[in-house]
C-alpha positions as CSV (number, residue, x, y, z in Angstrom):
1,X,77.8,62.7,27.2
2,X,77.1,65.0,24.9
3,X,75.7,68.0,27.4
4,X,79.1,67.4,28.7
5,X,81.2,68.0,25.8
6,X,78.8,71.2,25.0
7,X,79.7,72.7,28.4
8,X,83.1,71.5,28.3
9,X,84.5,73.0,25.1
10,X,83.2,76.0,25.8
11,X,85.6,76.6,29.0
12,X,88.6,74.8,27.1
13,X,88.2,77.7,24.3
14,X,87.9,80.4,27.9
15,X,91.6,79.0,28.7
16,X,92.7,79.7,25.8
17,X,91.4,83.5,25.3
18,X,92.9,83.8,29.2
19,X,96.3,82.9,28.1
20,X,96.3,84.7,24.6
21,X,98.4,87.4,23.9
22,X,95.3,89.8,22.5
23,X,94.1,89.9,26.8
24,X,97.4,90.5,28.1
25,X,97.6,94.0,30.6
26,X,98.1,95.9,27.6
27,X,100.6,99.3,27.2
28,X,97.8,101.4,28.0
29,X,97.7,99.9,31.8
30,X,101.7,100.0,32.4
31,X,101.8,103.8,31.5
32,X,98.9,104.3,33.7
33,X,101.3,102.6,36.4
34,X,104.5,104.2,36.1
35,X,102.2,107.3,36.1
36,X,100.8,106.4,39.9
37,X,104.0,105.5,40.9
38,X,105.3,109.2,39.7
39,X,102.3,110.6,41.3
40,X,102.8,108.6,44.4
41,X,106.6,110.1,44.7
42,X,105.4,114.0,44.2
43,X,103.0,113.3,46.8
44,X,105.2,112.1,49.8
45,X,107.5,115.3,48.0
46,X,104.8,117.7,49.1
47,X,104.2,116.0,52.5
48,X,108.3,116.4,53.4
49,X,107.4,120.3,52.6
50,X,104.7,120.6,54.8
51,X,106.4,119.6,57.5
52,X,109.7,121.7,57.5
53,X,106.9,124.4,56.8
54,X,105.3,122.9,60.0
55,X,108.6,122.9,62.3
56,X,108.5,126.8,61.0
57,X,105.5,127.7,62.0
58,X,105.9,126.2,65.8
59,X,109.2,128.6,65.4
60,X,107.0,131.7,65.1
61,X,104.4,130.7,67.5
62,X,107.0,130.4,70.3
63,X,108.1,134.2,69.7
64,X,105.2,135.1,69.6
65,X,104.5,133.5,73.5
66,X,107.9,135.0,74.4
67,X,106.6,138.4,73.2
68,X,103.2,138.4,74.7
69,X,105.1,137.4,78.1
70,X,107.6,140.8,77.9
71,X,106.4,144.4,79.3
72,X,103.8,145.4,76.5
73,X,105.3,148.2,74.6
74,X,105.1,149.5,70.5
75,X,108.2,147.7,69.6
76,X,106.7,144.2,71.2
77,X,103.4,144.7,69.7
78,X,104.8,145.3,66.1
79,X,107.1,142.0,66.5
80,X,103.9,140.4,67.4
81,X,102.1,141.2,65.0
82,X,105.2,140.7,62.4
83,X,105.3,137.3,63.7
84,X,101.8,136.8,63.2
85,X,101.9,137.9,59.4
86,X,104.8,135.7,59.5
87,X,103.6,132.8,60.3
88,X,100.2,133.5,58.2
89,X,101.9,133.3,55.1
90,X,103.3,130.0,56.2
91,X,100.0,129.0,56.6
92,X,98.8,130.2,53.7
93,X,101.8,128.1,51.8
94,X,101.0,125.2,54.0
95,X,97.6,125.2,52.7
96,X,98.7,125.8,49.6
97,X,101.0,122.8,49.7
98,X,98.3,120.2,51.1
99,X,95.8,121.5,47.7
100,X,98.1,120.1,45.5
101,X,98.7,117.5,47.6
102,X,95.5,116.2,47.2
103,X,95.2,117.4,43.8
104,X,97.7,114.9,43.2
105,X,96.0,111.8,45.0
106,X,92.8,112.6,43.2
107,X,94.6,112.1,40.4
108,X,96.1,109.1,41.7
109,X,92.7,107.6,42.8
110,X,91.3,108.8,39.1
111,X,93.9,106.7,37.5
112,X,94.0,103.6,40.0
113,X,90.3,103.8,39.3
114,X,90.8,103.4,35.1
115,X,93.0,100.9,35.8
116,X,90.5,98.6,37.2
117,X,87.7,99.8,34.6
118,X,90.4,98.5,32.0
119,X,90.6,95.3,34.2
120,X,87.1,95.2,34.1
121,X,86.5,95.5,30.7
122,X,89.0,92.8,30.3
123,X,87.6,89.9,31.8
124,X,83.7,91.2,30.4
125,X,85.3,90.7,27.2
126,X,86.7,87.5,27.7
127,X,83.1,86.4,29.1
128,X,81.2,87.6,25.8
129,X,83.4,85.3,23.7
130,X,82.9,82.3,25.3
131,X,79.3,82.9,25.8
132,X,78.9,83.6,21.8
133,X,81.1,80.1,21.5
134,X,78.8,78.7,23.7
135,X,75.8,79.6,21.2
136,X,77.4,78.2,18.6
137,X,78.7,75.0,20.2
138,X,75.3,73.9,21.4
139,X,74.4,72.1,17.8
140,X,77.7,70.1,18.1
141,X,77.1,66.5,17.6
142,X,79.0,64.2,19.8
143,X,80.5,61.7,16.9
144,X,81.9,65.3,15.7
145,X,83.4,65.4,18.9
146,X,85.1,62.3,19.3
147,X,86.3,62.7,15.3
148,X,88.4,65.9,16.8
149,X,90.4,63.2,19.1
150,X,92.6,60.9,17.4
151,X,91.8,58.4,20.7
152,X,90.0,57.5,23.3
153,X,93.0,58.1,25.7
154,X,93.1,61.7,23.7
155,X,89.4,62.5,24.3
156,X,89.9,61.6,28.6
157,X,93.0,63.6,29.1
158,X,91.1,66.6,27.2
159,X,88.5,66.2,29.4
160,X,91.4,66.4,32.7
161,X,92.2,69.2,31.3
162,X,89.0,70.9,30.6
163,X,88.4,70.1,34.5
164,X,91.2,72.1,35.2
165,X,90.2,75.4,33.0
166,X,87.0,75.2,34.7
167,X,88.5,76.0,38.1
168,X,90.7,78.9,36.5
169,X,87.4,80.2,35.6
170,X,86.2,80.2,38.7
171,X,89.2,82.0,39.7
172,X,88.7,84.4,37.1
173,X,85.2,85.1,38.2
174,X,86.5,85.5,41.6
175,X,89.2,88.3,40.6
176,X,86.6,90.4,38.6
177,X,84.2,90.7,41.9
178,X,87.1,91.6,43.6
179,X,88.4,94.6,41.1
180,X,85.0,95.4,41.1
181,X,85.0,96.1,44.8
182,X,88.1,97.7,44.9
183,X,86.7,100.3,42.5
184,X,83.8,101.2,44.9
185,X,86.3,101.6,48.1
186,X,88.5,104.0,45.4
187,X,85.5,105.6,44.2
188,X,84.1,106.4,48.2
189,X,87.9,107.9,48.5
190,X,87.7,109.8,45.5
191,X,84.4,111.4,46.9
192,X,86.3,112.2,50.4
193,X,89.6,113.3,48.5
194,X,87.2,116.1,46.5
195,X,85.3,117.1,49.9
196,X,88.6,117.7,51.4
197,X,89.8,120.0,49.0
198,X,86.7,122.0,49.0
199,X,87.6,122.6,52.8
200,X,90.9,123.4,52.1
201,X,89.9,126.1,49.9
202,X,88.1,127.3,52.0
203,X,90.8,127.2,54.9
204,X,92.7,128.6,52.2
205,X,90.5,132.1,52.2
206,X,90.1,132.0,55.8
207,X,94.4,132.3,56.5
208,X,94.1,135.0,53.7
209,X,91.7,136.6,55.4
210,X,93.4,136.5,59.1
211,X,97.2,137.6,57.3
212,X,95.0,141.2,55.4
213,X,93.5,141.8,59.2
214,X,97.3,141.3,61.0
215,X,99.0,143.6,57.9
216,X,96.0,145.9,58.6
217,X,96.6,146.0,62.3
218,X,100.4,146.6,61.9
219,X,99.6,149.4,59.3
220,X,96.4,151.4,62.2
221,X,98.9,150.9,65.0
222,X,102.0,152.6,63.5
223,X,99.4,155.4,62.0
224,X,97.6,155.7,65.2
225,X,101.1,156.2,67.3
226,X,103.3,157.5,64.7
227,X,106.1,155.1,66.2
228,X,105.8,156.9,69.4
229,X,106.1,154.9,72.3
230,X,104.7,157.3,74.7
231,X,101.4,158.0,72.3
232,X,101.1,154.0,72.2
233,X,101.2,153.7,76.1
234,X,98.6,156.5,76.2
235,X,96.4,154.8,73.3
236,X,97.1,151.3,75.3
237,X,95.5,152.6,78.9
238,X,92.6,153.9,76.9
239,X,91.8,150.5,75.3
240,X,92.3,148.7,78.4
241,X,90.2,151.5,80.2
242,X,87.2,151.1,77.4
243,X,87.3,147.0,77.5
244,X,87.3,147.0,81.4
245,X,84.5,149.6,82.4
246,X,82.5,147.8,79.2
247,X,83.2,144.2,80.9
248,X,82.1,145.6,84.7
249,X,78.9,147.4,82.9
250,X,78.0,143.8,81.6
251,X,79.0,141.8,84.7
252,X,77.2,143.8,86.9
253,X,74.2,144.5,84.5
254,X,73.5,140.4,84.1
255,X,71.9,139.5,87.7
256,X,70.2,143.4,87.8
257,X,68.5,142.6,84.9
258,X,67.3,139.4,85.7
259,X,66.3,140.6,88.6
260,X,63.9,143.5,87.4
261,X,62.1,141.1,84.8
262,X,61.5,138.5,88.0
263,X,60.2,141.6,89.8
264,X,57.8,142.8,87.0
265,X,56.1,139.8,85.7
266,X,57.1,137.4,88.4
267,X,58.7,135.2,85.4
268,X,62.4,134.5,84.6
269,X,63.2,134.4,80.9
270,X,62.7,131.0,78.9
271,X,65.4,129.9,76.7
272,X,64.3,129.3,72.9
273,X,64.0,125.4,72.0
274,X,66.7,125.6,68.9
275,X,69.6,127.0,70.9
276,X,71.6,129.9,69.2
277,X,71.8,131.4,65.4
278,X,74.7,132.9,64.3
279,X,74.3,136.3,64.6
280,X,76.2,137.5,61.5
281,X,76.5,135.0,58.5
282,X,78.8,132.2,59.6
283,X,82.3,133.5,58.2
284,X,85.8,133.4,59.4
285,X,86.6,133.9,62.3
286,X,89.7,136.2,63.1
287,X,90.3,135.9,66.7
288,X,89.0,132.9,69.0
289,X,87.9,133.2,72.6
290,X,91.1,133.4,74.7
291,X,93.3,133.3,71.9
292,X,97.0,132.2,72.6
293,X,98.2,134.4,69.5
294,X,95.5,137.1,70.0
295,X,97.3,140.6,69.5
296,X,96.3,142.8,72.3
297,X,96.2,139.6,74.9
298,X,98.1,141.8,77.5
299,X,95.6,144.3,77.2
300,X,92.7,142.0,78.1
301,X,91.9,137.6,77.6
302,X,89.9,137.8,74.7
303,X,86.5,137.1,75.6
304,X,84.8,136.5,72.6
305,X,85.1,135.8,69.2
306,X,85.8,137.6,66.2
307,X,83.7,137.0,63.3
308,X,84.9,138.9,59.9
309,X,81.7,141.0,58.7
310,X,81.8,143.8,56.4
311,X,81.2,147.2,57.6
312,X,77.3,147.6,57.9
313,X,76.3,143.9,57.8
314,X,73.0,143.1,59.5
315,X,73.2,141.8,63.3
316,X,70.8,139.7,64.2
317,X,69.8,138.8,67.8
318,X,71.1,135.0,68.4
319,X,68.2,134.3,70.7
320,X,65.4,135.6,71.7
321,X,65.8,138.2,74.7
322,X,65.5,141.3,77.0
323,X,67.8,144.2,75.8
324,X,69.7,144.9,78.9
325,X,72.5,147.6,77.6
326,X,73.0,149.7,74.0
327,X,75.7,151.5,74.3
328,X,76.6,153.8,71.5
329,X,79.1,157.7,71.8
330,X,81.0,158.7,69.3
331,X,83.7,156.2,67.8
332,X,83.9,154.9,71.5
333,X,83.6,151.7,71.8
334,X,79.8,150.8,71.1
335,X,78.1,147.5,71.8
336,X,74.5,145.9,72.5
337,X,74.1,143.2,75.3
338,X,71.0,140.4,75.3
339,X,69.8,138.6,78.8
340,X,68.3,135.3,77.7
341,X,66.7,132.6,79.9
342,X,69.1,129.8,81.4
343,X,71.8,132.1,82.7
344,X,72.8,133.1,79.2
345,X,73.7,136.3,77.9
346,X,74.9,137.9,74.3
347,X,77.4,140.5,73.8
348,X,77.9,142.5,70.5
349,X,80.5,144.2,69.8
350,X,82.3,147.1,67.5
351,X,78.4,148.1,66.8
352,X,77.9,151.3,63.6
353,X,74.7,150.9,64.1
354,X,72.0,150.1,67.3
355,X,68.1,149.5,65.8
356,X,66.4,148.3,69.1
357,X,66.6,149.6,72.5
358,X,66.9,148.8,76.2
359,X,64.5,147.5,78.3
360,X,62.9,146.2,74.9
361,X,62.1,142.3,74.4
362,X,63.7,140.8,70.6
363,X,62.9,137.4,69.0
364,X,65.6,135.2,67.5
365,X,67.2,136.7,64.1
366,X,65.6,140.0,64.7
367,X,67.7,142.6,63.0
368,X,69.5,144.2,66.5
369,X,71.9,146.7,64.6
370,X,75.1,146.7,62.0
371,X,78.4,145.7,62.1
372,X,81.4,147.8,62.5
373,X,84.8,147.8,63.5
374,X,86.4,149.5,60.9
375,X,88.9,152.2,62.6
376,X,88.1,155.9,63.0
377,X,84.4,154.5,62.4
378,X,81.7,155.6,64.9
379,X,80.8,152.5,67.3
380,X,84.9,151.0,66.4
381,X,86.6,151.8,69.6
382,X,90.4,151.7,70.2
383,X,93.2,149.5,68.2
384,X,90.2,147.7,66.4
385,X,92.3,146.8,63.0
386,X,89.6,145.7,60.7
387,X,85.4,145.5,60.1
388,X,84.4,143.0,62.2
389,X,81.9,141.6,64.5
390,X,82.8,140.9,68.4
391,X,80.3,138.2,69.7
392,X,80.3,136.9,73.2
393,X,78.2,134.4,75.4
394,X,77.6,134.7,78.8
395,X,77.1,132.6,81.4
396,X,75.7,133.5,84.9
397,X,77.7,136.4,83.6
398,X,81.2,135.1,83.1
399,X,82.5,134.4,79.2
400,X,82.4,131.3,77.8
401,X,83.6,130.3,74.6
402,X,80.4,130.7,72.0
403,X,81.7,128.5,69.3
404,X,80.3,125.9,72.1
405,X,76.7,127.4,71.8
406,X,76.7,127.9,67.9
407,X,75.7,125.5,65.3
C-alpha cells in the first residue's frame, strides 16, 4: 500500500501543475501565432503577384512567336528583342517576388518551429517538478497518508481519481513525442526552404544576366545598321552565309575525318569513360539549343548552346579527341571542331583565340583556345551581342542538344 500511495501522489500533484495557471500557452506563444497567421496572409499576397506577373509573361512570349513567324526585317528584330527585355524584367521581378516569398515561409517555419520548442519546454518543465516531488515523497509514511483523508471513503475516491491523472499523463507524454516530431518535419522544411532560395538567387543573376545580353543586342544591332533596313538585310545574308558554309564545313568534315584516322591506324576513336566536362566553367547559359525565343531564329535553328564566358576565358576540350577544323580570319566567324569516338563531335564557337591545331590529337580539359564573342572582336563573327562561348555536340554529325551530354 504504501509503494502505491508513493507513486500515486506524485501524478495527483502532475494534474494539478497541468491544469495550473503558471503552464497555460502563455502571451509569448499567441503573438508568435497571430504573427504566422500574418505571415501566412503576405505569402498567398505574393503568390497572387506572381501569377498576374505569370499571365504577362505568356503575353510577351506569344509576340514574340508572332514576330519570329513575320518576314525578318530590322523593325521585327528590334520588337523581338524589345519583347525579350520585356519579358526579362518580368522575370527578374518574378524572381524577385518568389525570394521574398520564401523569405517569408522561412520565417514562418522559424517561428512555427519556436512555438513547439516553447511547447517543449513546457511539458519538460512540468516533468522536472513532479520528478523532484517524487524525491521527496518517497519517505512518506503511510499513516501520514491516511491522516491527509478525513475517511476511508475519502482515501478510495482519491485514489479513482489519481487513476484518472495517471492516464492524462500518459496523454501528456504522448503530445510531447508528437511536437517533438513535428519539429523535425519543420526543421527538414526549413533546410529545403533555405536550399531553395540559394537557387533562386542564383536564377536571380542568371535572368540578369540574359536581360544585359538582349539590351546589349538591341544596342550592336541599331549601331551595326544605323536603323537602316537595307544595311540590316545586307548584314543579315552575311550572318546566314557565315553560319551555313560553317555548318556544311562541319557536316561534311565529320565522316572525312573519321575516315582518315580508320585509314591511318586502322583504329576508330574510343570514347573517354567519364562522358563530357564542361568546356568553360559551368555558368549561365544565354541561349539553349533550338531556342523558341532565340533572337536570330529566322536566321538559322540554334544549334547549340550559349554559355556566358568573359572575353578570353580558357576553353577546354570536353573530351578527349582528333582536332578536325580551327578556323580562325579576321573577326569572321572563328571556331574549333573535336571528332571523338562514338559518333560524337564538339563544336566551339565565337573563338579569340585557337592554341592547338588540326590533325592534332587533345586529352580531356586540355586548354583548346579562349573565349570570344564580344562584337568587333577578332574570332566574334556577325550580330554576336555579347562575350560568350558557342558549344555544340554532334552526333553522326547532326546537333543534338549538349545539355544532354553535360554533367
Amino acid at each position: 500500500m504504501q509503494k502505491i500511495i508513493t507513486l500515486i501522489i506524485p501524478i495527483l500533484l502532475l494534474g494539478i501543475f497541468l491544469i495550473s495557471p503558471n503552464f497555460v500557452i502563455g502571451q509569448d506563444e499567441d503573438g508568435i501565432n497571430q504573427e504566422v497567421k500574418e505571415l501566412s496572409n503576405e505569402i498567398n499576397s505574393k503568390r497572387k503577384e506572381i501569377e498576374k506577373i505569370q499571365e504577362q509573361q505568356e503575353e510577351y512570349s506569344n509576340a514574340i512567336k508572332q514576330k519570329q513567324s513575320e518576314k525578318a526585317s530590322l523593325n521585327n528584330q528590334i520588337a523581338i528583342l524589345e519583347n525579350r527585355i520585356a519579358k526579362h524584367e518580368l522575370d527578374i521581378e518574378t524572381v524577385e517576388l518568389e525570394i521574398d516569398q520564401t523569405n517569408l515561409e522561412i520565417k514562418r517555419v522559424n517561428l512555427e518551429i519556436e512555438t513547439k520548442n516553447l511547447e517543449i519546454d513546457n511539458e519538460k518543465e512540468k516533468m522536472a517538478k513532479v520528478l523532484r516531488l517524487l524525491y521527496k515523497q518517497e519517505q512518506v509514511d503511510t499513516l501520514e497518508i491516511m491522516l491527509l483523508n478525513n475517511s476511508l471513503v475519502e482515501f478510495l475516491n482519491g485514489l479513482k481519481y489519481l487513476e484518472d491523472m495517471n492516464s492524462e499523463l500518459t496523454v501528456s507524454l504522448d503530445k510531447l513525442f508528437y511536437i517533438k516530431e513535428e519539429l523535425e518535419v519543420d526543421k527538414l522544411s526549413l533546410n529545403d526552404k533555405n536550399k531553395e532560395l540559394l537557387d533562386l538567387k542564383d536564377d536571380l543573376n542568371e535572368k540578369t544576366e540574359l536581360l544585359k545580353n538582349d539590351q546589349g543586342a538591341k544596342i550592336f544591332v541599331l549601331e551595326q545598321v544605323r536603323e537602316d533596313e537595307r544595311e540590316y538585310e545586307r548584314l543579315l545574308n552575311l550572318a546566314r552565309e557565315e553560319q551555313n558554309k560553317a555548318a556544311a564545313d562541319i557536316a561534311s568534315l565529320e565522316k572525312a575525318v573519321r575516315t582518315k584516322i580508320a585509314n591511318l591506324s586502322g583504329k576508330t576513336l574510343e570514347f573517354n569513360d567519364n562522358g563530357l566536362i564542361w568546356p568553360v566553367p559551368k555558368n549561365v547559359i544565354t541561349a539553349y539549343f533550338h531556342d523558341p525565343e532565340y533572337p536570330f531564329r529566322y536566321i538559322f535553328e540554334h544549334p547549340a548552346i550559349d554559355i556566358r564566358a568573359g572575353q578570353g576565358t580558357t576553353i577546354k576540350a570536353a573530351a578527349s579527341g582528333y582536332v578536325a577544323r580551327t578556323k580562325f580570319s579576321g573577326k569572321d566567324y572563328a571556331y574549333i571542331m573535336i571528332v571523338h569516338g562514338d559518333g560524337l563531335s564538339t563544336v566551339y564557337g565565337h573563338v579569340s583565340k585557337i592554341f592547338v591545331s588540326e590533325d592534332e590529337f587533345v586529352i580531356q580539359g586540355q586548354s583548346i583556345g579562349a573565349s570570344g564573342g564580344l562584337p568587333g572582336t577578332n574570332g566574334a563573327g556577325r550580330l554576336t551581342t555579347g562575350p560568350h562561348l558557342h558549344f555544340e555536340v554532334r552526333l553522326d554529325g547532326i546537333p543534338v542538344n549538349p545539355l544532354e551530354y553535360l554533367p
